[in-house]
C-alpha positions in Angstrom: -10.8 14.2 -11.0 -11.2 11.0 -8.9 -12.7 11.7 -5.5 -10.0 10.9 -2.7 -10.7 8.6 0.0 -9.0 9.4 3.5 -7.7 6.1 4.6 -5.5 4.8 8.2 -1.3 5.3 8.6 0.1 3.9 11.4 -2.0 4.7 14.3 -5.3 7.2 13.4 -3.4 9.3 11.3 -5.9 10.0 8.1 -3.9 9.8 5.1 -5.6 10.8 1.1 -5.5 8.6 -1.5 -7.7 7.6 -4.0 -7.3 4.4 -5.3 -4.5 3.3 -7.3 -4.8 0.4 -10.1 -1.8 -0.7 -11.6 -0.3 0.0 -15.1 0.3 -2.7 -17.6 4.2 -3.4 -18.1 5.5 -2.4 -21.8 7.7 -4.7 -23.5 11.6 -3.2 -22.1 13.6 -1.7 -23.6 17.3 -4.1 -24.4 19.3 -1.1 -21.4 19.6 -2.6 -18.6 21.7 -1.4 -15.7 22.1 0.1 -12.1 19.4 3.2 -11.0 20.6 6.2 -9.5 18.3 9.3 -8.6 20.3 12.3 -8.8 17.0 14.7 -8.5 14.1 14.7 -5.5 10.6 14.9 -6.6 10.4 17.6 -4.0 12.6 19.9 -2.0 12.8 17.3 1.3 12.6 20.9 3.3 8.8 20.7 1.9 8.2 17.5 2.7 5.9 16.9 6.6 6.8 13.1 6.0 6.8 9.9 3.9 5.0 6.5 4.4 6.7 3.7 4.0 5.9 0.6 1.6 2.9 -1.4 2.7 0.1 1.3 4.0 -3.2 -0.4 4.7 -6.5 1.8 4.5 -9.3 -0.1 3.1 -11.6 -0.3 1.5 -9.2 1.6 -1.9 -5.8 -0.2 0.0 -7.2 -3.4 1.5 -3.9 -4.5 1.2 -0.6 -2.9 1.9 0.6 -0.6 -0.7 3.1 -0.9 -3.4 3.7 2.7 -3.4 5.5 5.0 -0.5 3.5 8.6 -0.1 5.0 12.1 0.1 2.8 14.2 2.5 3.6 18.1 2.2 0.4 20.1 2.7 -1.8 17.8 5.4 -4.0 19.7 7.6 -2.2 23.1 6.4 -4.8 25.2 4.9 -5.0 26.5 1.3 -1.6 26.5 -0.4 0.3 26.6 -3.7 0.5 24.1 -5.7 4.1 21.9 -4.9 6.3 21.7 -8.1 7.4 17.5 -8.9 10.3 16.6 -10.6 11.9 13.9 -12.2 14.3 11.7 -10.4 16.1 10.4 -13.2 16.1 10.4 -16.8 13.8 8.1 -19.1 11.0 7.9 -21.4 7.1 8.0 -20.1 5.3 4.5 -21.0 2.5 5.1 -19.5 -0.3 7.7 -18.4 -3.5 7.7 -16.9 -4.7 11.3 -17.5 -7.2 12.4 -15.0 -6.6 16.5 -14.3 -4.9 17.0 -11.3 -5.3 13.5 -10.2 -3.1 11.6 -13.0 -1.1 8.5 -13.3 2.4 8.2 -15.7 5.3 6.1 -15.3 8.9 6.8 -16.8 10.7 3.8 -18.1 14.6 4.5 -17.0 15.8 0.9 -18.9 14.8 -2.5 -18.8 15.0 -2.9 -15.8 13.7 -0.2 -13.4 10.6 2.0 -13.9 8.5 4.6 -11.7 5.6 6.2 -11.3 3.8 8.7 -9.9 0.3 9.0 -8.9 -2.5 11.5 -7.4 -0.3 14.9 -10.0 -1.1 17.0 -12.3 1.5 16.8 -15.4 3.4 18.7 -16.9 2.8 20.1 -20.7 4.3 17.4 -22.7 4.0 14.3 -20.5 2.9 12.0 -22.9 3.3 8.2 -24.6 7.0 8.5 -25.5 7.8 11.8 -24.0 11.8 12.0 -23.2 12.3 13.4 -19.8 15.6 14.4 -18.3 16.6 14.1 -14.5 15.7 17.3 -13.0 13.1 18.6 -15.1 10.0 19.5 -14.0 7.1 16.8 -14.7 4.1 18.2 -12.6 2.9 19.8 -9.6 0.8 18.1 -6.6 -2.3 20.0 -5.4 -3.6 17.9 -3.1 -2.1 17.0 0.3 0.5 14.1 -0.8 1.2 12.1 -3.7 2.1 8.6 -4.7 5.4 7.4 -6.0 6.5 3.6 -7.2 9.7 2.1 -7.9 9.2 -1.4 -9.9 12.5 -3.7 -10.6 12.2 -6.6 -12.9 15.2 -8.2 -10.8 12.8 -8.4 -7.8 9.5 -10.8 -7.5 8.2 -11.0 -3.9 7.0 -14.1 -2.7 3.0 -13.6 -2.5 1.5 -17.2 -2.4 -0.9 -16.7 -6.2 0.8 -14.5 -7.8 -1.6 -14.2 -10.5 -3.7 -11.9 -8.6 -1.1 -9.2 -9.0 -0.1 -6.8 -11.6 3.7 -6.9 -12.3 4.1 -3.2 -10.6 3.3 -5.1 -7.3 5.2 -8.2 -8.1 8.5 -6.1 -8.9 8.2 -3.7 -6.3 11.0 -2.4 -5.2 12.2 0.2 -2.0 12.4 3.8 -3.8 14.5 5.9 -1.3 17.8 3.4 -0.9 18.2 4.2 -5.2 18.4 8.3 -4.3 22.3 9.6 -3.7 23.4 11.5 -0.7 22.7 14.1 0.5 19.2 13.1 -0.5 18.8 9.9 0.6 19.8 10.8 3.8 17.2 13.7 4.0 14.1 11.7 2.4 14.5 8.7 5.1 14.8 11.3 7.9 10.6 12.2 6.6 9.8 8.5 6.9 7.6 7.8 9.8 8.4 4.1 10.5 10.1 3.1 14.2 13.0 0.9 13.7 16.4 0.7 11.5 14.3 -0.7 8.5 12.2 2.6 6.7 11.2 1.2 3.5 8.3 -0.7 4.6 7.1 -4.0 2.9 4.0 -5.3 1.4 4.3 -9.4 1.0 3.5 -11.1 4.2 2.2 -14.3 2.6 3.3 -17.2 4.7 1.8 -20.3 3.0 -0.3 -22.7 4.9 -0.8 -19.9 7.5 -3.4 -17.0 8.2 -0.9 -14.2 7.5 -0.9 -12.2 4.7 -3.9 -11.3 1.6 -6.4 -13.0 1.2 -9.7 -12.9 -1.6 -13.1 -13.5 -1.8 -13.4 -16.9 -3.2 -15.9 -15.7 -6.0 -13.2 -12.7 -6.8 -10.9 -14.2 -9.9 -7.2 -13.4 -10.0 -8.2 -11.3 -13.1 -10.6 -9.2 -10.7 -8.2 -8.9 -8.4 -5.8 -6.0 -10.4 -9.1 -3.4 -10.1 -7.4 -1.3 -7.4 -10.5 1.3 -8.2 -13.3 -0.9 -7.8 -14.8 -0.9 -4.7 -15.8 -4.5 -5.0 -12.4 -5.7 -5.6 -11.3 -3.8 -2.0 -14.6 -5.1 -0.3 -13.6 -8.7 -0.7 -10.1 -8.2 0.1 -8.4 -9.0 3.5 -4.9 -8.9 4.9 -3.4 -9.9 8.3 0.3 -7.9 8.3 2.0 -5.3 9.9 1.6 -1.8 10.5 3.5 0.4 8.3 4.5 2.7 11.1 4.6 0.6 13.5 6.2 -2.8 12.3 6.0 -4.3 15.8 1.8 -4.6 15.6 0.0 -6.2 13.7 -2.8 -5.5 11.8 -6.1 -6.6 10.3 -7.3 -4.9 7.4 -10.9 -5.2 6.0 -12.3 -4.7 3.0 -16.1 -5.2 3.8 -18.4 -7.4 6.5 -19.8 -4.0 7.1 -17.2 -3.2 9.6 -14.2 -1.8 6.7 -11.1 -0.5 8.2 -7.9 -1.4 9.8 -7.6 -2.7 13.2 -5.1 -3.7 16.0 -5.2 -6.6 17.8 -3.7 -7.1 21.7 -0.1 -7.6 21.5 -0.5 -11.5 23.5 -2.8 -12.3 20.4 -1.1 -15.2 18.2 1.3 -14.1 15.9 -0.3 -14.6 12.6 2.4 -17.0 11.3 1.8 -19.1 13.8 -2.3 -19.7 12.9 -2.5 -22.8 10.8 -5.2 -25.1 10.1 -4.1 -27.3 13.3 -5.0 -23.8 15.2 -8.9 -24.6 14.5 -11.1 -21.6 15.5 -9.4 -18.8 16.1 -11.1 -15.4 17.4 -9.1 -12.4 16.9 -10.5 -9.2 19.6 -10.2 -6.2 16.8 -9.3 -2.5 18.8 -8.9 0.7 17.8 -5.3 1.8 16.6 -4.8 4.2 19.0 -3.3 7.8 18.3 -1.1 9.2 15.8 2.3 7.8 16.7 0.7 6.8 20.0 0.3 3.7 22.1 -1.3 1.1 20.6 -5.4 1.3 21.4 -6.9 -0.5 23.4 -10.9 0.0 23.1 -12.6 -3.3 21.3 -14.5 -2.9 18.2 -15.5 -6.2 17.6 -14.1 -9.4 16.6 -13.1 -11.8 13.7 -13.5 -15.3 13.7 -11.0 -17.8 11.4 -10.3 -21.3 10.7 -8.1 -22.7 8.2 -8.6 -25.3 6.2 -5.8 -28.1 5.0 -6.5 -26.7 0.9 -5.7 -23.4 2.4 -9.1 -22.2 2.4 -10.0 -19.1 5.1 -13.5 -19.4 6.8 -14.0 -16.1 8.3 -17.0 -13.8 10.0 -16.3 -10.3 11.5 -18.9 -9.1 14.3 -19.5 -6.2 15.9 -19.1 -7.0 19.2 -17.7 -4.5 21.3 -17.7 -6.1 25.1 -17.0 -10.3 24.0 -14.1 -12.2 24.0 -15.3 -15.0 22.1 -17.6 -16.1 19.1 -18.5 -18.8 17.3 -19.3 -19.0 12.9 -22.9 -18.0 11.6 -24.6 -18.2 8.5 -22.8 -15.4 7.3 -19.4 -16.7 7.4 -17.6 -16.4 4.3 -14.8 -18.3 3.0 -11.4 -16.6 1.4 -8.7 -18.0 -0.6 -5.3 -16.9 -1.9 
């Protein structure tokens, strides 16, 4: 089994997950058509609550996540393994099999797959295995587990998209495909403030600072290794908090100073940071309690500049009490 990594939702709510690289896309079947989910993965009863699209808890999810996360066992104690079943009929195209920490993905056409991550499968859940909706396809021992819905009709609008595996181009919102009454019961368990629950993970704005950015000596090929702790480490996005869509967010990969951080809510908003801005110091807090206020206590700072090419010049510090700071030797520059 993969170790798990506790990582940030919303506010300092600690979340498990271990990091989650993307499947290569088969060739599609010629079906094609609409996706319906007759079955839940679990009883929602069982469920404590789902995160939304677009999690950030570096260094394994530098970036927001492509996958929503069914918690039903946090901070509970020892329990009983929590049956998962299919919602909706296909044919498994791919597995990752890792114990009770496993990876496979169900291919319902041409157009729509999904996946589940961080189970242990079934008996029989292999390369070409024909699963009907309902059935049982695993069991999740640990505290939550991941699941994807990817639509070849969607491509969000990330500026390269070559540093992205197709699951993460063509991700698509999995509760609005579930019928009633249990779409209705699953987006009551989402922890997200506002009328939008799915969450979202492409904030690229070209010629701005928002959105993901890479290490400039990190290829786009490099970039897919969702379990490689130097891919995460030279990773960093500026979006919004999954819980809290009204705050944004800096996530860190690496600069010795990892994690995901608030800014004050005067800062600029990070669409509006261009290379006209110049320097640009960003005061990074604390997020603050679990569904809480937003923090307030300063953990340091980030300094920016864009360039015209689109080229990030950035340096994190650990500077609890300053308001300001200028570049050292040890800035670094990102790119898209």
């Amino acid at each position: 089994m993969k170790p798990r990594r506790f990582v940030p939702f919303g506010a300092s709510l600690l979340i498990a997950v271990a990091a989650c690289g993307g499947g290569p896309l088969t060739s599609p079947s010629p079906a094609a058509g609409p996706l319906t989910f007759t079955s839940s993965p679990v009883d929602p009863a069982a469920l404590q609550f789902i995160v939304p699209l677009g999690n950030m808890g570096p260094w394994a999810h530098t970036l927001p996540t492509d996958h929503i996360y069914f918690y039903h066992h946090l901070n509970s104690g020892p329990f009983s393994p929590l049956p998962v079943t299919a919602p909706a009929s296909g044919t498994v195209d791919f597995v990752i099999n890792r114990g009770a920490d496993s990876k496979f993905r169900v291919r319902v056409n041409g157009t729509y797959t999904y996946y589940f991550d961080h189970v242990t499968p079934a008996p029989g859940i292999t390369m070409g295995a024909r699963i009907e909706a309902g059935s049982r396809v695993g069991e999740s021992a640990g505290i939550a587990f991941d699941f994807n819905v990817s639509n070849t009709g969607v491509r969000l609008g990330f500026v390269n998209p070559a540093r992205y595996g197709q699951e993460t181009l063509q991700t698509d919102a999995p509760l609005k495909y579930f019928q009633e009454p249990i779409r209705s019961a699953l987006y009551a368990k989402v922890r997200r403030v506002g009328s939008d629950l799915d969450g979202r993970i492409d904030f690229d704005v070209a010629g701005t600072l928002s959105g993901n950015w890479f290490a400039e000596d990190l290829s786009p090929a490099d970039s897919m290794r969702g379990d490689d702790p130097s891919v995460g480490m030279r990773q960093l996005a500026f979006a919004r908090d999954a819980w809290f869509p009204d705050r944004q967010r800096v996530s860190i990969g690496g600069f010795g100073m990892t994690g995901a951080y608030g800014v004050p809510p005067e800062a600029p908003d990070f669409t509006a940071i261009t290379a006209a801005s110049g320097t640009v110091v960003y005061r990074l807090l604390n997020l603050g309690e679990p569904g809480g206020p937003p923090g307030t206590d300063q953990l340091g700072l980030i300094v920016l500049q864009l360039d015209a090419a689109g080229r990030l010049r950035v340096e994190a510090v650990g500077d609890r009490l300053g308001r300001t700071a200028s570049f050292s030797g040890n800035a670094r520059t990102y790119v898209r």
